[in-house]
Kinemage of the C-alpha trace (Angstrom):
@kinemage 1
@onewidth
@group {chain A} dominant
@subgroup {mainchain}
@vectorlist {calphas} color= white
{ca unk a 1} P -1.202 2.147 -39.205
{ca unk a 2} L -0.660 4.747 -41.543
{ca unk a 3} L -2.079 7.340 -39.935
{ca unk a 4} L 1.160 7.480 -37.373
{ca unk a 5} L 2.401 8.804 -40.514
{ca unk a 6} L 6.237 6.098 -39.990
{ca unk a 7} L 7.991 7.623 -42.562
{ca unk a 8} L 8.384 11.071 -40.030
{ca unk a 9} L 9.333 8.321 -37.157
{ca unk a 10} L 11.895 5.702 -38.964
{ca unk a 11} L 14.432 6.057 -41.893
{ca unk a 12} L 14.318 4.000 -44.877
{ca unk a 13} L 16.185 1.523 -42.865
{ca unk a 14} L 13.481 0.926 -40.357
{ca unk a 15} L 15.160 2.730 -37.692
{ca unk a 16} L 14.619 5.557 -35.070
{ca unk a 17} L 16.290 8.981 -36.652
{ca unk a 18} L 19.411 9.811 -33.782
{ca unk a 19} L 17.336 12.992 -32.518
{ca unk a 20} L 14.055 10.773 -31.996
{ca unk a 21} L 16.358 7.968 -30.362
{ca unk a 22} L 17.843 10.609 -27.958
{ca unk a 23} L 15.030 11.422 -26.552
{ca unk a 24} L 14.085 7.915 -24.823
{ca unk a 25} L 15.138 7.912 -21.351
{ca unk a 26} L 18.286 6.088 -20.200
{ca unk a 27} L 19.321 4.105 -17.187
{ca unk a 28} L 16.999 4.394 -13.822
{ca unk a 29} L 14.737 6.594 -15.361
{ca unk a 30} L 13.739 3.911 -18.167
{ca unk a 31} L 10.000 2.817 -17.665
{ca unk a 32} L 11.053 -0.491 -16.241
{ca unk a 33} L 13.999 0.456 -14.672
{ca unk a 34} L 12.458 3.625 -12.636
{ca unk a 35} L 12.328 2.917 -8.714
{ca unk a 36} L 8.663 4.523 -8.890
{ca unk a 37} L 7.370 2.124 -11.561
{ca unk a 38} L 9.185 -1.429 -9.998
{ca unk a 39} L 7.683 -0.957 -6.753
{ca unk a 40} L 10.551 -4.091 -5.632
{ca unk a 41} L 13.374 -1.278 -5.991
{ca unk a 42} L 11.539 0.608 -3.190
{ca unk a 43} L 11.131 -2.337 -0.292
{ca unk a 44} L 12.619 -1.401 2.876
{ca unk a 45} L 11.810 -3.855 5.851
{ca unk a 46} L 9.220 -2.412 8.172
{ca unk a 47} L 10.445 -0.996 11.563
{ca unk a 48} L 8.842 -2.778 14.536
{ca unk a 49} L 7.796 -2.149 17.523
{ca unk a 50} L 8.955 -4.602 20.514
{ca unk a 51} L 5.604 -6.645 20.838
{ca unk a 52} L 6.045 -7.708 24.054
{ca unk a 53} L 4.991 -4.115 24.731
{ca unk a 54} L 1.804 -4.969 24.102
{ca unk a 55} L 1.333 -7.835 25.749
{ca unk a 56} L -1.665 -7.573 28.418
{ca unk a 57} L -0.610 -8.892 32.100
{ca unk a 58} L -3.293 -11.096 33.270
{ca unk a 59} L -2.054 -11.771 36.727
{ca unk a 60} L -5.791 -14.075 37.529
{ca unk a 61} L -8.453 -15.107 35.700
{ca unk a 62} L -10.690 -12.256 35.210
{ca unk a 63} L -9.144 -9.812 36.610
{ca unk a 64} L -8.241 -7.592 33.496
{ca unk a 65} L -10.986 -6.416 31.270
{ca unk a 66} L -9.207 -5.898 27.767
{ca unk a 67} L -10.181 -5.971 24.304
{ca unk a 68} L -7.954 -7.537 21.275
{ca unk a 69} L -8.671 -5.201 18.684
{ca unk a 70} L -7.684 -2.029 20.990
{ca unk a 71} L -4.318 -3.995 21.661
{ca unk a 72} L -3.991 -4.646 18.097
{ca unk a 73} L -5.098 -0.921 16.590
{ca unk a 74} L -2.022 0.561 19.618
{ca unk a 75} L 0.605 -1.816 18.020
{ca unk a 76} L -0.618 -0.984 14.381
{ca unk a 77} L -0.422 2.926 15.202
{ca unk a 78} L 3.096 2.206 15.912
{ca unk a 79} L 4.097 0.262 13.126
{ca unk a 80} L 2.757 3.030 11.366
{ca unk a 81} L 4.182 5.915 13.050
{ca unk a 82} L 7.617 4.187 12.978
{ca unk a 83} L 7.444 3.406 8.965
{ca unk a 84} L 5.867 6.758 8.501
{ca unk a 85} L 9.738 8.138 7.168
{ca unk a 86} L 9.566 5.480 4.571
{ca unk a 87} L 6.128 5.270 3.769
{ca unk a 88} L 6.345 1.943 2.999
{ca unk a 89} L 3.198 0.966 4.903
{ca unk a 90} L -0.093 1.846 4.276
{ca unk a 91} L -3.509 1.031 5.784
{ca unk a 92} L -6.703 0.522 3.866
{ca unk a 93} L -9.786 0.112 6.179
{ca unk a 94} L -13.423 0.983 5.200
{ca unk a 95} L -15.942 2.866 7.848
{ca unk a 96} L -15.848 0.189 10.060
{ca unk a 97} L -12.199 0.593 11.549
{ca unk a 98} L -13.460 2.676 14.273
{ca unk a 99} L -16.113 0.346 15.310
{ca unk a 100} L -13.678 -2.678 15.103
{ca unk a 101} L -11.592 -0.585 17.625
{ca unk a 102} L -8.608 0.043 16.014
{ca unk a 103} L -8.853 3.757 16.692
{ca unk a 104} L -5.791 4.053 17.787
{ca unk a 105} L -4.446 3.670 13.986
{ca unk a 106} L -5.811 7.608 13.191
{ca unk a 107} L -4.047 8.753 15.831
{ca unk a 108} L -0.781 8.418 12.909
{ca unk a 109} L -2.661 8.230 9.416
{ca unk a 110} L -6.126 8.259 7.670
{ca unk a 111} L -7.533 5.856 6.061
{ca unk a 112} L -6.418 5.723 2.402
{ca unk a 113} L -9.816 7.238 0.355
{ca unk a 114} L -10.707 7.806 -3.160
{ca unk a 115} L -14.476 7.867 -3.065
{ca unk a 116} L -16.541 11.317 -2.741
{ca unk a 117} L -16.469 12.770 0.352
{ca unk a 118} L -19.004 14.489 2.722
{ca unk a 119} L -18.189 17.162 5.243
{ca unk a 120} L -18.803 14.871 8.328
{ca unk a 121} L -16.548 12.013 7.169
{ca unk a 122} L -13.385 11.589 9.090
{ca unk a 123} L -9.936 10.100 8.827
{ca unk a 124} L -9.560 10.016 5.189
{ca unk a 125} L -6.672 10.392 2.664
{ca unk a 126} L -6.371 9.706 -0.940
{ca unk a 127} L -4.091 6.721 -1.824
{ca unk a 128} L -4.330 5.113 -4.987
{ca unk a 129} L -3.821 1.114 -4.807
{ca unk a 130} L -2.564 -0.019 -8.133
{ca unk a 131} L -3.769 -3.853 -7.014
{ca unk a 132} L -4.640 -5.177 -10.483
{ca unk a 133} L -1.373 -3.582 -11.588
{ca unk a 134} L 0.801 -5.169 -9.019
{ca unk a 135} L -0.563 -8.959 -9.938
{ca unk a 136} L 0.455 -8.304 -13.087
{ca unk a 137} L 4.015 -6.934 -12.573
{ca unk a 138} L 4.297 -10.245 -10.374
{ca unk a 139} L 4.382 -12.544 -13.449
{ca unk a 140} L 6.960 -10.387 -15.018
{ca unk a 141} L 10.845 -11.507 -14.491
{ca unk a 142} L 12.620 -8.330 -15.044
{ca unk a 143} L 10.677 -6.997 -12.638
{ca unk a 144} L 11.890 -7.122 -8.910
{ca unk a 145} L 9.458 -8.515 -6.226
{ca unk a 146} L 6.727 -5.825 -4.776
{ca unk a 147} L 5.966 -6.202 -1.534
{ca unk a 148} L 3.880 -8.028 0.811
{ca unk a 149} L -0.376 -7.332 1.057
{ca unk a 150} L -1.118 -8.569 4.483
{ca unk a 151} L -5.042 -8.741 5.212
{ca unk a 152} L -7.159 -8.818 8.473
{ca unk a 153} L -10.753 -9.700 8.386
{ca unk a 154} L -11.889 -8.463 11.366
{ca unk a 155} L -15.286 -9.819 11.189
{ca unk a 156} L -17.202 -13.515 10.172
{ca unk a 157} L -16.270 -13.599 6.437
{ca unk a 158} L -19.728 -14.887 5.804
{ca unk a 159} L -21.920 -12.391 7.433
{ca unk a 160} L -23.150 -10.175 4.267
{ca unk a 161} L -21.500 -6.755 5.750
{ca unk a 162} L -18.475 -8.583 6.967
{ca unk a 163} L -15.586 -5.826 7.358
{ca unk a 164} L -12.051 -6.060 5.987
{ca unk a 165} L -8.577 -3.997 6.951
{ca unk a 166} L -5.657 -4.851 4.785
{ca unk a 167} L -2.589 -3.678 6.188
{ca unk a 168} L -0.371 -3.378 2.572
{ca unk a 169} L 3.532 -3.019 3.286
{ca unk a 170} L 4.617 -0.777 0.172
């Protein structure tokens, strides 16, 4: 402990010199207290669209050929597009989005990225998820609450290559 060399840092006291205690931030900008490191001072409710919307008339049986997930990736797109102000929704879906038909989602955002890419990959952004972080700010009571993970497994969760999209309202 030496080696940080205390006597430069405290007085004989045992306390901070006044131009050493200046320098520690004050109010919001204290590590704790900053909006950008308690994620709960950031929360805004998402903007929705009216689901009804996208609600698929099915005036017989068999009449209309339509497909969930394409329903589903159009009303995600929106909730996107309408939070996209805000940012306070973000979408983490591995190569298998497209295939589980929820194209409609890059027609308003990529998917969030931070592995290597190659020059025929498509849709992706970088986005650092701070998910190991986050559980542990959640046992923490001066922290405020962070928000919401909300996960779709859009595949059988016991098929080896099953496929996951977590929608994560930030």
């Amino acid at each position: 402990m030496r080696s940080y060399k205390p006597e430069e840092l405290f007085d004989r006291d045992g306390r901070l010199p006044r131009e050493l205690a200046e320098l520690a931030a004050t109010g919001d900008r204290r590590m704790g207290a900053n909006p950008h490191s308690n994620g709960g001072l950031l929360l805004h409710d998402l903007i929705m669209p009216e689901f009804r919307s996208f609600a698929v008339k099915v005036p017989s049986p068999g009449s209309v050929q339509a497909a969930d997930m394409h329903v589903l990736g159009g009303f995600l797109r929106d909730v996107t597009r309408f939070n996209q102000e805000q940012r306070n929704l973000r979408i983490f879906g591995p190569d298998e989005t497209l295939s589980n038909r929820l194209n409609s989602v890059f027609e308003v955002t990529d998917r969030q990225w931070e592995a290597r890419t190659k020059e025929n990959d498509e849709f992706l952004a970088t986005f650092n998820q701070h998910a190991k972080w986050l559980k542990v700010t959640a046992g923490l009571p001066w922290r405020r609450e962070i928000a919401s993970l909300n996960y779709l497994l859009a595949s059988r969760a016991l098929h080896a290559g099953h496929r996951r999209l977590a929608v994560c309202k930030q």
